[in-house]
VMD Tcl script that draws the C-alpha trace (Angstrom):
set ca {
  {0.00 0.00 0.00}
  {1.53 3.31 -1.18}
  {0.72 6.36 1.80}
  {-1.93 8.84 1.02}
  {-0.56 12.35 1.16}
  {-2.49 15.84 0.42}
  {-1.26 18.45 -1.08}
  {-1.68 22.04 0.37}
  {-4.54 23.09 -0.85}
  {-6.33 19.82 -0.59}
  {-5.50 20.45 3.42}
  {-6.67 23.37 3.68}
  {-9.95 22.52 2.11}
  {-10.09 19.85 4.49}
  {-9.77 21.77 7.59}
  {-12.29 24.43 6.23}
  {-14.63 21.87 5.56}
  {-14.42 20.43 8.98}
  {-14.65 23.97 10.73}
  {-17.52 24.81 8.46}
  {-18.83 21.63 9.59}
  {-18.41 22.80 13.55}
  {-19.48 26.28 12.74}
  {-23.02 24.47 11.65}
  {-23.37 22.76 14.81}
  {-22.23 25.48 16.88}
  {-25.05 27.03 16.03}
  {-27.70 24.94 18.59}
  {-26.35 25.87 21.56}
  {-25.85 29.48 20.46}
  {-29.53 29.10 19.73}
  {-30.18 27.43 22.82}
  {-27.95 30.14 24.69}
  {-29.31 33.25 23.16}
  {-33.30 32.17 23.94}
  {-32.33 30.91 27.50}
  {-30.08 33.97 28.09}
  {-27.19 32.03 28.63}
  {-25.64 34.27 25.44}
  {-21.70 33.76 26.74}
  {-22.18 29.90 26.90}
  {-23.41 29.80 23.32}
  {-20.69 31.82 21.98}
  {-18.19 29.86 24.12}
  {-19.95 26.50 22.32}
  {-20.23 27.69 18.78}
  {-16.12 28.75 19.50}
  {-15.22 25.57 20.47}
  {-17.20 23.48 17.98}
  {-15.68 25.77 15.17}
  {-12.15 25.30 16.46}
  {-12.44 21.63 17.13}
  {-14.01 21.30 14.03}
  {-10.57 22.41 12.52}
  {-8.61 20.43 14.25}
  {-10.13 16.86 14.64}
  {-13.43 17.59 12.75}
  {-16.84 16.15 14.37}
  {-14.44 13.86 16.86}
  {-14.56 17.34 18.87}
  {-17.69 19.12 17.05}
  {-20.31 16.91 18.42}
  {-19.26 16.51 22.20}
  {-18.36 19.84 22.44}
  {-22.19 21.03 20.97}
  {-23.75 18.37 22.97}
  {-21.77 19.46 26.26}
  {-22.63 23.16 25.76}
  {-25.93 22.77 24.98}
  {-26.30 20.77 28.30}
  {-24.63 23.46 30.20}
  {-27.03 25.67 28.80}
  {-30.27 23.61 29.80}
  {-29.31 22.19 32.88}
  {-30.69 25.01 34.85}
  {-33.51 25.85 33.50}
  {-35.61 22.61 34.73}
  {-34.90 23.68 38.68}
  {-37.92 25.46 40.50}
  {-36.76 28.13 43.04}
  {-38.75 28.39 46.07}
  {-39.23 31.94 46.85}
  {-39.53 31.22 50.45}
  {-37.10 32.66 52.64}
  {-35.16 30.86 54.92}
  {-35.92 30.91 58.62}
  {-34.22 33.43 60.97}
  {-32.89 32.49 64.33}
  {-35.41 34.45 65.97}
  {-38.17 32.70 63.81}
  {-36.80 29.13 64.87}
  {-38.55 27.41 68.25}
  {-35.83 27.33 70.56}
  {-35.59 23.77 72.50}
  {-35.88 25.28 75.90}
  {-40.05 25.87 75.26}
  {-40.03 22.11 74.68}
  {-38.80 21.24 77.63}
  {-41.77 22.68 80.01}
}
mol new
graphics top color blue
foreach p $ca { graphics top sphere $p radius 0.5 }
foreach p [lrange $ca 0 end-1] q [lrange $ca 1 end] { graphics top cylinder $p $q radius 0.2 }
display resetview
């Protein structure tokens, strides 16, 4: 078996091929981020996916969309109480207990 090689340009199409590829699926958890107003977590996602997409193509693309996109959602399915905690002067103290 003879090795493959690339030329140059070939390479270079490559690689923008593969960060196109990211830059495409970067774009959910932008999405995600900028309608959850989580916009810095999206732009941190579609950054990464782009980048990784250049490097090692969807090996890095996919995780890094699927991890951002998590990050993004994770929060938004917890209820917060707007009770307030109790004071200490709200709290029965153990000595009325006692009598």
């Amino acid at each position: 078996m003879e090795p493959t090689q690339l030329t140059d340009t070939q390479a270079i199409i490559a690689i923008g091929a593969n960060a196109a590829i990211g830059f495409f699926l970067g774009l959910v958890p932008l999405g995600f981020g900028y309608f959850k107003g989580k916009l810095r977590v999206g732009v941190i996602g579609i950054v990464v996916a782009t980048l990784g997409g250049a490097i090692l193509g969807v090996i890095i693309s996919i995780p890094s969309v699927a991890i951002a996109t998590w990050m993004i959602m994770r929060d938004s399915h917890v209820l917060h109480s707007t009770v307030e905690p109790e004071t200490e002067e709200e709290k029965p103290s153990s000595e009325d207990s006692t009598a």
